[in-house]
Each structure stands twice: as structure tokens, then as C-alpha cells.
NUFI-391596 format. One record per residue (C-alpha): y, x, z; residue in three letters; residue number from 0. Coordinates in Angstrom, 2 decimals, padded with zeros to 5 digits. Layout:
# NUFI-391596
c2 / c1 / c3 / type / seq
Y / X / Z / ALA / NUM
...
END
This chain:
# NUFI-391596
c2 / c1 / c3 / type / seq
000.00 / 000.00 / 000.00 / UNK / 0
002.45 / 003.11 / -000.29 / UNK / 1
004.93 / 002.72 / -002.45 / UNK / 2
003.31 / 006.43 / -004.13 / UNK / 3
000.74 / 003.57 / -005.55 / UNK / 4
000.90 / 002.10 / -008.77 / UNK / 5
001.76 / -001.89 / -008.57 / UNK / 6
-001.50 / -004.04 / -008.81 / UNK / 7
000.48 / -007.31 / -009.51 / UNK / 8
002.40 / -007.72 / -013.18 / UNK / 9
005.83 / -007.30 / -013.58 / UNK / 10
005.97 / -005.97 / -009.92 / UNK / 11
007.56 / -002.25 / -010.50 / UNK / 12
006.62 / -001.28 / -006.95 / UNK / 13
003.85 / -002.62 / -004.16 / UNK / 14
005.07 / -004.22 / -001.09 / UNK / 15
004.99 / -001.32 / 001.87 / UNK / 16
002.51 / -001.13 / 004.81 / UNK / 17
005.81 / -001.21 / 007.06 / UNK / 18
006.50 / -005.02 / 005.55 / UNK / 19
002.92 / -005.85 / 006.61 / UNK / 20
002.72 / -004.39 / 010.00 / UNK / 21
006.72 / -006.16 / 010.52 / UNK / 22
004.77 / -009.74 / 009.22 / UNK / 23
001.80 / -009.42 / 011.39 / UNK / 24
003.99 / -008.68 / 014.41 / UNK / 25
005.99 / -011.87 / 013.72 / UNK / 26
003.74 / -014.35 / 012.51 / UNK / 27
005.82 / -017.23 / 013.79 / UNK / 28
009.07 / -016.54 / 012.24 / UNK / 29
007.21 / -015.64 / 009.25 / UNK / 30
005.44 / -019.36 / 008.94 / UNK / 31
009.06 / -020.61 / 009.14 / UNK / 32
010.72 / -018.52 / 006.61 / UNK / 33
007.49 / -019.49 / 004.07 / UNK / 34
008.37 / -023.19 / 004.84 / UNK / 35
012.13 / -022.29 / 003.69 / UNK / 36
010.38 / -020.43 / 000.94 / UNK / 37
007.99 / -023.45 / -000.58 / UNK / 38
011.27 / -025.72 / -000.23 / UNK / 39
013.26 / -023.36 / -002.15 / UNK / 40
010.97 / -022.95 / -005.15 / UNK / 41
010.29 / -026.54 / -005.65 / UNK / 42
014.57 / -026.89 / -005.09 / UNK / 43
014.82 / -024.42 / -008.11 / UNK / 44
012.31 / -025.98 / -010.49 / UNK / 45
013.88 / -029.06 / -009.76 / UNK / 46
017.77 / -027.71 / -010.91 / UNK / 47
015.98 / -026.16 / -013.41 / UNK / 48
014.58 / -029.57 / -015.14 / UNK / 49
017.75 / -031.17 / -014.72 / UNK / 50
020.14 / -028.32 / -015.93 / UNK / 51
017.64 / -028.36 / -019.39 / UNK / 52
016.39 / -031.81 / -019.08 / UNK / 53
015.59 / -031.88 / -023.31 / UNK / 54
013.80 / -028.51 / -023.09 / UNK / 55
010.22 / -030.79 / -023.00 / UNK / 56
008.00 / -027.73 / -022.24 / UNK / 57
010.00 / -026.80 / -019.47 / UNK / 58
010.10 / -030.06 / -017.59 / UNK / 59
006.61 / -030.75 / -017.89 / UNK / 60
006.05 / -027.41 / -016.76 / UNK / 61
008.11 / -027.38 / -014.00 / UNK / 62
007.06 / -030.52 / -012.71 / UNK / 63
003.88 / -029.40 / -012.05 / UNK / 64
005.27 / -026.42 / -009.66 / UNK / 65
008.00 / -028.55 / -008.20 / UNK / 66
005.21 / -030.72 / -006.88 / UNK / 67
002.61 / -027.91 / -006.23 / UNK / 68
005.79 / -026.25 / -003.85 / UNK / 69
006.22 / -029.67 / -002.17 / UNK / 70
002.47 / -029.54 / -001.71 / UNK / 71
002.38 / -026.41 / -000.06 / UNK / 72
005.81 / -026.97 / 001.85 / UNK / 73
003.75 / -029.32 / 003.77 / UNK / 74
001.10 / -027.78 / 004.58 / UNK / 75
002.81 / -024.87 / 006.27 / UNK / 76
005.05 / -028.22 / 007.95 / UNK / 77
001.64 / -029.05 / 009.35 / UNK / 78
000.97 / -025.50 / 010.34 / UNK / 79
004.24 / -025.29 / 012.25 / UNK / 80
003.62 / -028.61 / 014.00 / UNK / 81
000.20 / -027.52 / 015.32 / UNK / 82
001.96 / -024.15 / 016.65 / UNK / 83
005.11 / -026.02 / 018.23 / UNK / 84
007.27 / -024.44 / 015.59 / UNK / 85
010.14 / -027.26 / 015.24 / UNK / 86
011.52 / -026.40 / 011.47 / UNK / 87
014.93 / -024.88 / 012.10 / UNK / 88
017.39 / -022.88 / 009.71 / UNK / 89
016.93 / -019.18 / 009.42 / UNK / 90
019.64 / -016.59 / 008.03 / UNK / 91
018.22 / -015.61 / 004.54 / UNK / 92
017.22 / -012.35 / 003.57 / UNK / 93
019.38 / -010.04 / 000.76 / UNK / 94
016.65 / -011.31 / -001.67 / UNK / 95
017.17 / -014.15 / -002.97 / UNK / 96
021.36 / -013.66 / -003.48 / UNK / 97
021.06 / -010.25 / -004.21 / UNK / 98
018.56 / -011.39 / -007.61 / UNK / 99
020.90 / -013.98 / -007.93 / UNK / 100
023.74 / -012.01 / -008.54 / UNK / 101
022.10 / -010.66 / -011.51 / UNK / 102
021.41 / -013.97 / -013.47 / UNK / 103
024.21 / -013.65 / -016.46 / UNK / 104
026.24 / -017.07 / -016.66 / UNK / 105
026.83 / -017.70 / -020.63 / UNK / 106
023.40 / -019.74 / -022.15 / UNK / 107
021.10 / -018.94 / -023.55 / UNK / 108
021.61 / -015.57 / -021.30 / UNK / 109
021.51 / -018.01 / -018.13 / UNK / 110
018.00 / -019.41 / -018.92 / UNK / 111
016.49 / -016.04 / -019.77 / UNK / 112
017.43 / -014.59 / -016.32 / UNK / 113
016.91 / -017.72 / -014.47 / UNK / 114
013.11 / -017.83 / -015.47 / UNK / 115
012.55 / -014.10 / -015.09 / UNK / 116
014.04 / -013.85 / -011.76 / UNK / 117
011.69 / -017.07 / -010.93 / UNK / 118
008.69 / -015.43 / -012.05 / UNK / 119
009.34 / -012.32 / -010.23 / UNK / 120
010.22 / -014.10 / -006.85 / UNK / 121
006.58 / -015.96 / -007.53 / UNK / 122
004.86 / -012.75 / -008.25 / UNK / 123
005.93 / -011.07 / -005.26 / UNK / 124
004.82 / -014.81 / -003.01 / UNK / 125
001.84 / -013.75 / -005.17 / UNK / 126
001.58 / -010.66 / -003.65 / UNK / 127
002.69 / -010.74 / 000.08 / UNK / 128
000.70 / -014.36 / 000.58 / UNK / 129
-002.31 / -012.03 / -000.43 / UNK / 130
-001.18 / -009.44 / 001.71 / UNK / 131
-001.47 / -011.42 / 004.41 / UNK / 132
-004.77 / -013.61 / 003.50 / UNK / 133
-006.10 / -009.74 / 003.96 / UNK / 134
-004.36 / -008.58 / 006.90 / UNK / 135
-004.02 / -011.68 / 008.78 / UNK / 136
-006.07 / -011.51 / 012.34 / UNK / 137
-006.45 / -015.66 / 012.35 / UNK / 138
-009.27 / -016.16 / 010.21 / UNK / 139
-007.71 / -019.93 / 010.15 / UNK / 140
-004.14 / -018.33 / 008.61 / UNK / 141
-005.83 / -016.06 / 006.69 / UNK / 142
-008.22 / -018.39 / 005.00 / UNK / 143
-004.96 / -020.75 / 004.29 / UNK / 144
-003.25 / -017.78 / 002.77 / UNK / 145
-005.94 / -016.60 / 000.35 / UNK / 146
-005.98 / -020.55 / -000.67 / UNK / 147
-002.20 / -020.46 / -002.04 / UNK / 148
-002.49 / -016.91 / -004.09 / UNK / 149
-004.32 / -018.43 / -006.81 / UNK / 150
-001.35 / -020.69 / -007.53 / UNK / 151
001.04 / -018.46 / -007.06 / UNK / 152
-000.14 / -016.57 / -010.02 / UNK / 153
-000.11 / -019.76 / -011.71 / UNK / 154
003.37 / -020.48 / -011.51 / UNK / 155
004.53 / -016.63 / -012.24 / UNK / 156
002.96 / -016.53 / -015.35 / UNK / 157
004.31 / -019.81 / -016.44 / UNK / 158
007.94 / -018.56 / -016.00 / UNK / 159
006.49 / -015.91 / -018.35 / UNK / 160
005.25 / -018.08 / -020.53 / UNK / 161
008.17 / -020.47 / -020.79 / UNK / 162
010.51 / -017.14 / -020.98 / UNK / 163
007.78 / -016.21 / -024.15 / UNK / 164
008.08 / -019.44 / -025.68 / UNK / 165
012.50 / -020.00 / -026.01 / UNK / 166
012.77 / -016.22 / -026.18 / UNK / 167
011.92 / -013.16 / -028.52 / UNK / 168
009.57 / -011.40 / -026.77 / UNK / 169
011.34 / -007.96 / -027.34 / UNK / 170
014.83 / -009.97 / -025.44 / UNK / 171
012.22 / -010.56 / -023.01 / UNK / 172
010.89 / -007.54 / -022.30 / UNK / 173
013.85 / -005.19 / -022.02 / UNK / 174
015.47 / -007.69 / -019.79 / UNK / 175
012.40 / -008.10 / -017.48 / UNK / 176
012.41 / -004.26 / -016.94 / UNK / 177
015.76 / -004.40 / -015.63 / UNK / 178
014.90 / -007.40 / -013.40 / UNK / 179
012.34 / -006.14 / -012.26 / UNK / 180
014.23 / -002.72 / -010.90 / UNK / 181
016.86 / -004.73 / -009.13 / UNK / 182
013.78 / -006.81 / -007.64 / UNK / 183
012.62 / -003.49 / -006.54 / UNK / 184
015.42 / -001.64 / -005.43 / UNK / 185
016.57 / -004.93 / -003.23 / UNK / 186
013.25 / -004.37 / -001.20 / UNK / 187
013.49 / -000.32 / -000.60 / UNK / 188
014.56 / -000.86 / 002.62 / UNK / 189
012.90 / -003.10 / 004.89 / UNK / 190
015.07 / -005.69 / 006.00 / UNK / 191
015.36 / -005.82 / 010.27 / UNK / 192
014.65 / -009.69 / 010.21 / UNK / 193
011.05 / -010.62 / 009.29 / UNK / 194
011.08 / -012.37 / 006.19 / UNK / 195
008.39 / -013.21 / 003.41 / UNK / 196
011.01 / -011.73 / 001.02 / UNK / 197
012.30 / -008.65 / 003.58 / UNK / 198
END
């Protein structure tokens, strides 16, 4: 898990550090909380997705699906929480998600191109870290629940890839994923002090 390593997950330019999964396992609570934030999230930005290209028909129907899959899995951590006395409650958000953000251009088609790439990189590194801890995990209950949610994860990455592949030229694509996917990188180099899915 050094970042020395080669990244085992596509698009992923670096694997997530051993100091991330040590910081996790020590705060399992707060990290059950933040992945209920997370689930909300992603089915918040599939939704603004569909309605900012509501004619785009692949997309919708597409996005649909995860937007309901997220909602899915939102509840199921809910549950998780309630049987651990976790009452939902706001927590300050990590660099992440703003810091990706800030590199989504604003002029269309630009906007779309960078709004589905940073999505699919945001799922591929749920992708990884859920897997991380389905490993790692010393619940066997957690664990199990984690492992359970990777598979779909992968799902939805590689259909922001795939609707990125089907509105853009693949070479557009590519060059702009590699930049993405360094300022995914760079924004998780440091380990962020709060324990976060995304820290």
C-alpha cells in the first residue's frame, strides 16, 4: 500500500497509503458518518447531473441507475449508524471534494467532460478505500458490508468512463483524465488530520 507501488485500480495515479488505513481503522465511527455524507453526495451529483443535461438520454438513464444505487447504499450505512447510536450529524468536509472541484472548467462542452471525469475518479477511489477497508476491517460484520459495495463502485466509475467515451473523442478524453487524475493525486499526498473516506 506504499505509495512506491504501482496503482491496482484504473485511472488511480497513486494507491491510497497505509497511514489512511491505519487513521480509518482507528476511527471507525466518524468514518461510517462521513461514508453516509459520501453515498448522499454521489446520488446529489448524479441527480444535478440529469437535470443540468436532461436531453442527453444516455446520461439520464445512466445516472438514474447510480442515483438510486447511492440512495440504496446511503441507507444502509443510515441503518449501520442507527444500530451503533451514531445520530447523522454534519461533518466539516475534507479538501477533496472542493479542491477537484475547482478544476472542473465552466464553458460546455468543457463543463461535462470534467464533471464526469472528476465523478469517475471520486468513484474509483470509493472503489478503492471501501475495499481497503472490507480487507482491513476487524468487524467481520463491517467488513463483509464493505466488500458488498466495491463491486458497484466499479460499476459506476466505469460508467462515468463510458459516458465521458461516448460525447467525447477519446484522445480529449484521455489527455484530460491524466491531468485529473494528478490533481486527484496530489490533493491526497498529505493525509488530512480529520478522518475522512476522502482524507
Amino acid at each position: 500500500m506504499g505509495s512506491s507501488t504501482l496503482p491496482t485500480i484504473k485511472f488511480l495515479r497513486q494507491p491510497t497509503s497505509s497511514a489512511w488505513v491505519e487513521q480509518a481503522l482507528a476511527n471507525l465511527d466518524t468514518i461510517l458518518l462521513d461514508h453516509s455524507h459520501c453515498e448522499r453526495k454521489a446520488a446529489g451529483v448524479a441527480l444535478n447531473l440529469m437535470f443540468r443535461y436532461p436531453s442527453n438520454a444516455k446520461l439520464v438513464r445512466t445516472l438514474t441507475a447510480i442515483a438510486q444505487e447511492e440512495l440504496q447504499h446511503f441507507e444502509q450505512v443510515n441503518q449501520i449508524l442507527e444500530r451503533r447510536n451514531i445520530p447523522l450529524a454534519p461533518l466539516a468536509a475534507p479538501p477533496y471534494g472542493s479542491g477537484l472541484a475547482k478544476h472542473i472548467r465552466r464553458d460546455e462542452p468543457d463543463r461535462l467532460l470534467d464533471s464526469l471525469l472528476v465523478s469517475g475518479l471520486i468513484e474509483a477511489r470509493s472503489h478503492e478505500r471501501l475495499g481497503l477497508l472490507g480487507t482491513h476491517c476487524p468487524e467481520p460484520d463491517l467488513a463483509r458490508f464493505y466488500r458488498s459495495l466495491m463491486a458497484s463502485e466499479a460499476r459506476h466509475y466505469g460508467a462515468y468512463w463510458t459516458l465521458a467515451d461516448t460525447y467525447f473523442e477519446r484522445s480529449a478524453l484521455t489527455q484530460r483524465l491524466e491531468l485529473l487524475a494528478q490533481a486527484e493525486s496530489d490533493l491526497l499526498a498529505a493525509l488530512h488530520p480529520q478522518p475522512r473516506i476522502h482524507s
